[in-house]
C-alpha positions in Angstrom: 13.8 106.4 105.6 14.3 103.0 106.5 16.5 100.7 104.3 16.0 97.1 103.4 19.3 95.2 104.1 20.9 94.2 100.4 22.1 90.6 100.0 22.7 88.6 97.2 19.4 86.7 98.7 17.5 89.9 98.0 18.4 89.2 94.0 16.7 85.7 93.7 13.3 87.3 95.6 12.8 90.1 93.8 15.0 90.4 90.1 14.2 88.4 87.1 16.2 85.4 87.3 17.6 86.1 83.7 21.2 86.9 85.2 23.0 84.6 87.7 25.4 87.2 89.8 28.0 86.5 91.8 27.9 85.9 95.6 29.4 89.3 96.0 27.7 93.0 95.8 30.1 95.7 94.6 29.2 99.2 96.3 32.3 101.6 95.3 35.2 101.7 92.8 38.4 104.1 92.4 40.2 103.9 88.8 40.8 100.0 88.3 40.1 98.5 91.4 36.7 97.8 93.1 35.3 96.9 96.2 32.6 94.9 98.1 30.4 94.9 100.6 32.9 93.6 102.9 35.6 95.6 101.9 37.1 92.8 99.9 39.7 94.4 96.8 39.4 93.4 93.4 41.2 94.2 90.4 39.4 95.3 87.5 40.0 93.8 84.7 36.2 93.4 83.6 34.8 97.5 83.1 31.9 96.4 83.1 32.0 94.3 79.8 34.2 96.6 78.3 32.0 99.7 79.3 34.0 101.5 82.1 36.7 103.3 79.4 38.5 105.5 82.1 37.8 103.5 85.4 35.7 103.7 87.9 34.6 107.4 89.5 36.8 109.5 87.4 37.2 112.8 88.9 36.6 115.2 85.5 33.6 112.4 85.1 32.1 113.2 89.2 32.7 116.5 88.5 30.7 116.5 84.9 27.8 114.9 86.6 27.9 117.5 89.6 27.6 120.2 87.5 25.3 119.1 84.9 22.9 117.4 87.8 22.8 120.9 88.6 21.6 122.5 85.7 19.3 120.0 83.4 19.1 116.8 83.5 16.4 115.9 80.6 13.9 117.8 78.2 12.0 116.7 75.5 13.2 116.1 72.5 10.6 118.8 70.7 14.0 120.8 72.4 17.6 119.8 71.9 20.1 120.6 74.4 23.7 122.2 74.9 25.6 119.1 75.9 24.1 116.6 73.3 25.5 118.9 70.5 28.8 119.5 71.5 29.2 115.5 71.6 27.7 115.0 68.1 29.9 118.2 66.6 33.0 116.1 68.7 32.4 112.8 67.3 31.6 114.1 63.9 34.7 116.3 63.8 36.5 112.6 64.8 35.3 110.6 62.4 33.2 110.0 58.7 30.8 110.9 59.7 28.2 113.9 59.3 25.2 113.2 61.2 24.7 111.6 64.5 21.5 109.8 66.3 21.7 109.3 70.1 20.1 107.1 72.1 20.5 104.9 75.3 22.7 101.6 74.5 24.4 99.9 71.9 20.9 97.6 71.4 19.2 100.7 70.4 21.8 102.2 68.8 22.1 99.5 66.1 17.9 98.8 66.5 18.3 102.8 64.5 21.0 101.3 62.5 19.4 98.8 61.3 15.7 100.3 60.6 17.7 103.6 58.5 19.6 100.8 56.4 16.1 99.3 55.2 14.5 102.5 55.3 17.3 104.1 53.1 17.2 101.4 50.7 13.2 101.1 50.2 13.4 105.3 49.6 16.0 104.7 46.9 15.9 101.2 45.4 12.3 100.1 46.0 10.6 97.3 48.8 12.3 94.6 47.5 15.9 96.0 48.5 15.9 94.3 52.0 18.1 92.0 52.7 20.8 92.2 55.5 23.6 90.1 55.8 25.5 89.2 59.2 28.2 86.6 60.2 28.1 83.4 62.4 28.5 84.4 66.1 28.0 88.2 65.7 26.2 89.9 68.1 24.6 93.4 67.9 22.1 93.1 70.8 18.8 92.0 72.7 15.7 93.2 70.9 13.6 91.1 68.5 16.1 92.5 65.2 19.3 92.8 66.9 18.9 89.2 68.2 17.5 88.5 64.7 20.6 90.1 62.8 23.2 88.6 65.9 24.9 85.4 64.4 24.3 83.5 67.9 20.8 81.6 67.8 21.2 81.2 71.5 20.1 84.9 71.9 16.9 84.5 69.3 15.7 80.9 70.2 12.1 80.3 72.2 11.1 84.4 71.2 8.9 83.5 68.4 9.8 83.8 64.5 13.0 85.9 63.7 12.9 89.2 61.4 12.8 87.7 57.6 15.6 88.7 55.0 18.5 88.2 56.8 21.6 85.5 56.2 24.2 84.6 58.3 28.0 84.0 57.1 31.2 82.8 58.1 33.4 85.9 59.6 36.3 86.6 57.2 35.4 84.3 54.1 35.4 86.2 51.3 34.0 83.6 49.0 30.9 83.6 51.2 30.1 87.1 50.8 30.7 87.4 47.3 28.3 84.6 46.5 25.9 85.7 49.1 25.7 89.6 47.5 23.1 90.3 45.8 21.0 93.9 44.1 18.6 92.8 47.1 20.7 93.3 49.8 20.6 96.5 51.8 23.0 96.6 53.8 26.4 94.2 55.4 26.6 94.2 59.3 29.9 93.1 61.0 32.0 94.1 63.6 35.4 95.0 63.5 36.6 92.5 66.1 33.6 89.9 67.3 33.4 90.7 71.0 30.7 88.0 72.2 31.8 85.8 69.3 35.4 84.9 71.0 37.2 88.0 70.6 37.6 87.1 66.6 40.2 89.9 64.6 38.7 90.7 60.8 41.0 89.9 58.0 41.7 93.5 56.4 41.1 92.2 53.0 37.4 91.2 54.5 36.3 94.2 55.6 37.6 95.8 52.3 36.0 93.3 50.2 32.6 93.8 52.4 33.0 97.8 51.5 33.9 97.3 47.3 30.5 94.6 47.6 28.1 97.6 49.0 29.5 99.8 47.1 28.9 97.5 43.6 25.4 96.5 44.8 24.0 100.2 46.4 24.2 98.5 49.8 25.3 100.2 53.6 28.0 98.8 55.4 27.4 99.2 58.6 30.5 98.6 61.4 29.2 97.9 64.8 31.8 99.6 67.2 29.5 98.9 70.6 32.2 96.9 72.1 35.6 97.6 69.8 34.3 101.8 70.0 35.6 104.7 72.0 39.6 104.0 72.3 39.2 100.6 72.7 41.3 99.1 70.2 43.8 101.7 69.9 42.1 104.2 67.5 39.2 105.9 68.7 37.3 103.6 66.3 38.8 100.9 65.1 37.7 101.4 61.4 40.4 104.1 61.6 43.0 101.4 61.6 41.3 100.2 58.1 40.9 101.7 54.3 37.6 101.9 54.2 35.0 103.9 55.7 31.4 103.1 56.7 28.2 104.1 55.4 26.7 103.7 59.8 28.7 102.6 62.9 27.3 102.5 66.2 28.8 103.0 69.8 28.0 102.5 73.1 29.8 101.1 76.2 32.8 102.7 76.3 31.0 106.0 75.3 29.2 107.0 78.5 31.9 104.9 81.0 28.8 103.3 82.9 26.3 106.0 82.2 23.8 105.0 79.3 24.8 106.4 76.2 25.2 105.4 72.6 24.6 107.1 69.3 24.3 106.4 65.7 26.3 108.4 63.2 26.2 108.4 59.6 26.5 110.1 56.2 24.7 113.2 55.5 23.5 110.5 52.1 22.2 108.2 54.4 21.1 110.3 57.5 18.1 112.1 55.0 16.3 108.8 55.2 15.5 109.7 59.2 13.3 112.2 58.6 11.2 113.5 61.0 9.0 111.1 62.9 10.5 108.3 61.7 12.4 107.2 64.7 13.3 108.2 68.1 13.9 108.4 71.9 13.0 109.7 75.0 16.1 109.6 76.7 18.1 109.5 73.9 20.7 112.6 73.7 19.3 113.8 77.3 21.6 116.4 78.7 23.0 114.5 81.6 24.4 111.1 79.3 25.6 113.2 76.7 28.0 115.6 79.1 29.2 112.3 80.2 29.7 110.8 77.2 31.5 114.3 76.0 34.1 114.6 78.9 34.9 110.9 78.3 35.5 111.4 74.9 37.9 114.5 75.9 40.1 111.9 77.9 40.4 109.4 75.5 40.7 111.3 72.6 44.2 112.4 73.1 47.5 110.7 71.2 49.0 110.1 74.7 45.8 107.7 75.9 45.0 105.8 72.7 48.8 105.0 72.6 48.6 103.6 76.1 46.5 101.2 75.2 48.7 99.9 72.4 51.2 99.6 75.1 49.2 98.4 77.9 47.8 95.4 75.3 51.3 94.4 74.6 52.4 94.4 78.3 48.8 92.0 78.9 50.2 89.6 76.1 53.4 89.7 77.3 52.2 88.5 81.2 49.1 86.2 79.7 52.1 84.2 77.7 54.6 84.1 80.6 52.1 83.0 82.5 51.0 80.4 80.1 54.6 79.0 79.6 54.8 78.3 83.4 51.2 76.7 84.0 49.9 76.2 79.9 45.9 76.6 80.4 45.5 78.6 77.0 45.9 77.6 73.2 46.4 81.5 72.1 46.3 85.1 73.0 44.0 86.8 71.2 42.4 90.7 70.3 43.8 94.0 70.0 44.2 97.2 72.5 42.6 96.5 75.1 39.8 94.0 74.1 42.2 90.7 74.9 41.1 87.0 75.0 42.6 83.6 76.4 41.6 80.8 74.1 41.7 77.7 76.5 43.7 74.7 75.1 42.0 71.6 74.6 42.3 70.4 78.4 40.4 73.0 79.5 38.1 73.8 76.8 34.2 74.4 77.9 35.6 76.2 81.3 36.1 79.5 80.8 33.6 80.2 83.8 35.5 77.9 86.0 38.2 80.5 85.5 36.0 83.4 85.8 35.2 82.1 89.3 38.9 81.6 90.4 39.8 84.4 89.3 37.1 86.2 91.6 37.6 84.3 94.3 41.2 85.9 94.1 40.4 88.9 93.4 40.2 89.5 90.0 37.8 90.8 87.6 37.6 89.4 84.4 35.0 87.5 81.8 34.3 85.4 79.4 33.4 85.2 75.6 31.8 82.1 75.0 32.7 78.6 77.2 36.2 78.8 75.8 37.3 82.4 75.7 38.5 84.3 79.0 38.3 88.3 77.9 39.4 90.8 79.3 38.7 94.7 78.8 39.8 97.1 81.3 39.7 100.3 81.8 42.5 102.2 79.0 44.3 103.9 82.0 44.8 101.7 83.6 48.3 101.9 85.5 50.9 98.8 84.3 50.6 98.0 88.7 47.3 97.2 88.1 47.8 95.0 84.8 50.8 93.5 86.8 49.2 92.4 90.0 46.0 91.3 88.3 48.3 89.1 86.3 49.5 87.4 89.2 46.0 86.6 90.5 45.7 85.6 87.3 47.8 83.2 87.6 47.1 81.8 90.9 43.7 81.0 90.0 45.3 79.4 86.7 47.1 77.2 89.2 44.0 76.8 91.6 42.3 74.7 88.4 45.0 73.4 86.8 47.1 72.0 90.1 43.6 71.0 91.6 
């Protein structure tokens, strides 16, 4: 079979030129360090957009695939499957929830979430009970109603008219959402941490308030975990580190460690407004994700990981604010585990991509959450060498833009 040589040229002939990738093709990765076509080293401190949980080609994760690529790979769902069940009874057993709807990413996971909250509300309360609120700069995805219920009009704009019945509020103002709450409102959509939105923490009093308000008005509240799920923050969902409980959460990325994965879980209340036909997937819950997603959640799960990452995030502030004492480039640490952002000071404020390139060019991994956010989410094992010599790239690119 002859082969086609692969160069970044090859994107800008034949992709869609909705993604601008770097100059560089990645072709293997061991735990937190990657490397290119040229055998060039970089440290990871990207996964993947916080997708890659417990690095790159885990052995217990190459040895999953193996031996599920041996045995089934996908049925229809007229049948379920061995693998997808032992996930939903693990993350059932792990958190609130009862019931558990899987499908392939965390667009379509909260696509489900969304469409049961309505549904829910029209078989109980009647048409009229519709309304979702959301919060400035959320985001929850790319289809027409995630992009619709996302806080970011930069996602929605030029695709036509959004979904109706949805309002937009400031994260963490209380006074907003009281006034905003209404016996028409079906459900409240935040995150625990906004990811996309700047790496933004919740007030505690916020989330609790959002909870008491559904709970007054018959309303979900639905926690989007896509990004904050699956160890990330310290907890193996980060409403765990709150009073309340959700009525819905969602999670992706970090759930399948690359392989696409996400599920919906919910009450066994809520869950009986999914009946059948209502909704579904074809790859959703195939054998293959779900033994991924299942061994991943075996790793992470344990008191000795989700404690690392505790540790590692305090050994990332620690470096990040040496660092910025010695060449100041950033206003404030932000985030929580391992989901950590560098608000750039005013001097540098629009540039986070300028970073992101210097950083590369170094050999470092790392991203950005908006024009004025470098983030950072590696994978939660990774070993304190790593975090320490990615630091001092780190910092050499720092100096790169700010000595230039």
């Amino acid at each position: 079979m002859s082969h086609t040589p692969v160069t970044r040229a090859l994107f800008d002939e034949v992709m869609m030129p909705n993604y601008a990738p770097a100059p560089v093709i990645p072709v293997r990765g061991k735990g937190s360090r990657i490397w290119d076509q040229n055998e060039k080293e970089y440290i990871d401190f990207a996964g993947g957009i916080a997708v890659t949980s417990v690095g790159h080609s885990h052995p217990k994760l190459v040895a999953t695939l193996k031996e599920q690529g041996e045995k089934l790979w996908h049925i229809a769902n007229v049948m379920t499957n061995e693998p997808a069940l032992r996930l939903a009874k693990k993350l059932t057993d792990a958190t609130f929830a009862d019931k558990v709807y899987f499908a392939n990413s965390g667009g379509e996971a909260n696509e489900a979430a969304f469409k049961l909250a309505r549904r829910y509300a029209v078989d109980n309360f009647g048409e009229q009970k519709n309304e979702i609120i959301a919060f400035e700069q959320a985001f929850h995805g790319r289809t027409l109603f995630t992009v619709s219920v996302g806080g970011q009009p930069k996602y929605s704009a030029g695709f036509g008219p959004a979904l109706e019945g949805i309002t937009h509020l400031p994260y963490n103002d209380i006074a907003a959402l009281e006034a905003a709450v209404s016996d028409k409102t079906c459900a409240i959509v935040m995150e625990p941490l906004q990811g996309e939105g700047g790496i933004i923490k919740s007030d505690p009093a916020f989330i609790q308030r959002a909870r008491e308000l559904c709970d007054e008005h018959d309303a979900l509240l639905v926690i989007d975990e896509v990004q904050t799920g699956a160890g990330r923050l310290g907890t193996l969902y980060a409403y765990q580190q709150t009073n309340i409980l959700p009525d819905i959460l969602t999670t992706a990325k970090g759930l399948g460690n690359g392989f696409p994965v996400a599920a919906m879980l919910t009450t066994e209340r809520v869950s009986k407004s999914l009946g059948v036909g209502t909704h579904g997937s074809t790859y959703g819950g195939n054998p293959l994700a779900c033994s991924i997603a299942e061994a991943v959640i075996d790793i992470v799960n344990t008191p000795e990981v989700l404690a690392g990452v505790n540790a590692k995030f305090e050994r990332f502030k620690a470096g990040l604010d040496a660092i910025n004492a010695r060449v100041p480039f950033c206003e404030e640490v932000r985030g929580k585990g391992l989901l950590i952002g560098c608000a750039l000071n005013e001097t540098y404020k629009g540039q986070a991509g300028k970073f992101l390139g210097a950083a590369q060019a170094r050999g470092l991994l790392v991203l950005i959450a908006g024009p004025n956010v470098i983030r950072m989410a590696p994978s939660l094992l990774i070993p304190d060498a790593d975090i320490d010599a990615g630091l001092a790239i780190l910092e050499a690119a720092v100096r790169d833009i700010v000595e230039a």
